[in-house]
C-alpha positions, 0 to 999 in steps of 0.5 A: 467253114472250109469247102473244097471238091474232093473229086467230080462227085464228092465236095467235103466240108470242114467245120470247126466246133465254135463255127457250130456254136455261133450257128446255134447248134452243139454237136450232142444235139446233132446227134439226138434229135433228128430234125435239128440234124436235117435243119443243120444238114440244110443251112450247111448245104445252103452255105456250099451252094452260095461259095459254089459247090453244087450239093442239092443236084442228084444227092446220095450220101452225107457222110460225117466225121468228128476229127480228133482237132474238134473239127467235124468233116461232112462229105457230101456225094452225088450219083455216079452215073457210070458207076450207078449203072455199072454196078446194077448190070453186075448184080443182075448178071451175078443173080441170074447166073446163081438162079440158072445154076441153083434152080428157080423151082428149088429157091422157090421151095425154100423161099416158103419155108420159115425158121432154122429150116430155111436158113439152112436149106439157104446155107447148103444151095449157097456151098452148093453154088461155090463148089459149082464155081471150083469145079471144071466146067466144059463149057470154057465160056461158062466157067470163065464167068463163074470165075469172074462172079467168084473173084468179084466176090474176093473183090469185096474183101478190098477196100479204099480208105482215102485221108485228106492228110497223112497224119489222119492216116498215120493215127489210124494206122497206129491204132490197129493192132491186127496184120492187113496187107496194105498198100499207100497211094496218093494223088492231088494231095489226097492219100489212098491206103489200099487193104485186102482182108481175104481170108480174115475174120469178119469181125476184123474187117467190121472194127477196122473199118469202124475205127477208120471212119473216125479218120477217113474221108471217104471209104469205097469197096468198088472194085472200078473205084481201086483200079482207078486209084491203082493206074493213076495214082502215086504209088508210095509204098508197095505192101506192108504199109500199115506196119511201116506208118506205125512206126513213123 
């Protein structure tokens, strides 16, 4: 059982299968009974807190991961307080700049409304609200903001897939079929590959990012998160770089 701190807020695990049989544990079990699950959860924290890593302090998401070599990957992730924050004030900027535009009385009518009516209804204010943020707007410091809110809603279509290895990223990589402009980073021996699925099939992004959980450590659409990544990481490879690890 390996421990190591993937940046100032995630601490990864690494377990091999025989290391969970001789806790008493199989790894089906893990997966169907939720009590053996958190008693599971606990002693692996337990055993982080004594090799050093803080795990019980502001806990908010385990995220677990089966490796193709039979070792099971746990990444445990504390609060981001400046993230935590930053992202709060951005969904109450985005609400509030829909409701001034939308109408408060007109989303309260709907929000009494039931069924196939109200979906609709709902569906027509929100083209509504986008062609409001297409159109020219006098008023230059209002339209700046609604173009802001637009481009951060592209801003979720681009995700970062971060591999502790580059074969986990290459098996990935070798198992998509579809064209996704990417791009490869790394930093502190850790590999970032960068996508952008604008414009693309929902159920493309949904199946990818299914299929990269079986490989990656961590999967992040914040948009500070790719900035971040972008200025100081390596820059490896530019575009394309999904198609170039295919054929390595």
């Amino acid at each position: 059982m390996t421990f190591s701190k993937i940046n100032e807020y995630t601490v990864q695990c690494v377990i091999t299968m025989s290391e969970i049989d001789q806790m008493g544990y199989a790894l089906q079990e893990l997966y169907t009974n939720r009590e053996a699950a958190s008693e599971f959860m606990r002693n692996i924290m337990k055993k982080g807190e004594e090799a050093g890593f803080q795990l019980n302090s502001n806990l908010q998401e385990i995220q677990a991961m089966l490796l193709s070599d039979s070792k099971l990957v746990l990444s445990f992730t504390a609060v981001d307080p400046d993230r935590q924050v930053n992202q709060m004030i951005e969904n109450i900027l985005a609400a509030s700049d829909a409701v001034e535009l939308i109408g408060k009385e007109h989303l309260k009518e709907i929000l009494h409304m039931t069924g196939k009516e109200k979906f609709m209804c709902f569906q027509e204010i929100m083209a509504q609200y986008n062609d409001m943020i297409d159109q020219p707007n006098k008023d230059e410091a209002k339209t700046k903001e609604l173009k802001e809110e637009k481009s951060n809603i592209k801003d979720k279509k681009q995700y970062m897939f971060q591999f502790a290895n580059l074969s986990h990223l290459e098996q990935l990589c070798k198992s998509v079929k579809s064209q996704i402009p990417s791009s490869l980073y790394r930093n502190n021996e850790q590999y970032y590959l960068l996508t952008d699925f604008a414009g693309m099939d929902q159920d493309v992004v949904n199946s990818f990012i299914v299929r990269a959980m079986e490989f990656a450590a961590r999967i992040e659409n914040n948009k500070l998160v790719l900035a971040y990544i972008k200025e100081h990481a390596n820059h490896m490879l530019e575009k394309e770089a999904i198609d170039v690890l295919k054929k390595l």
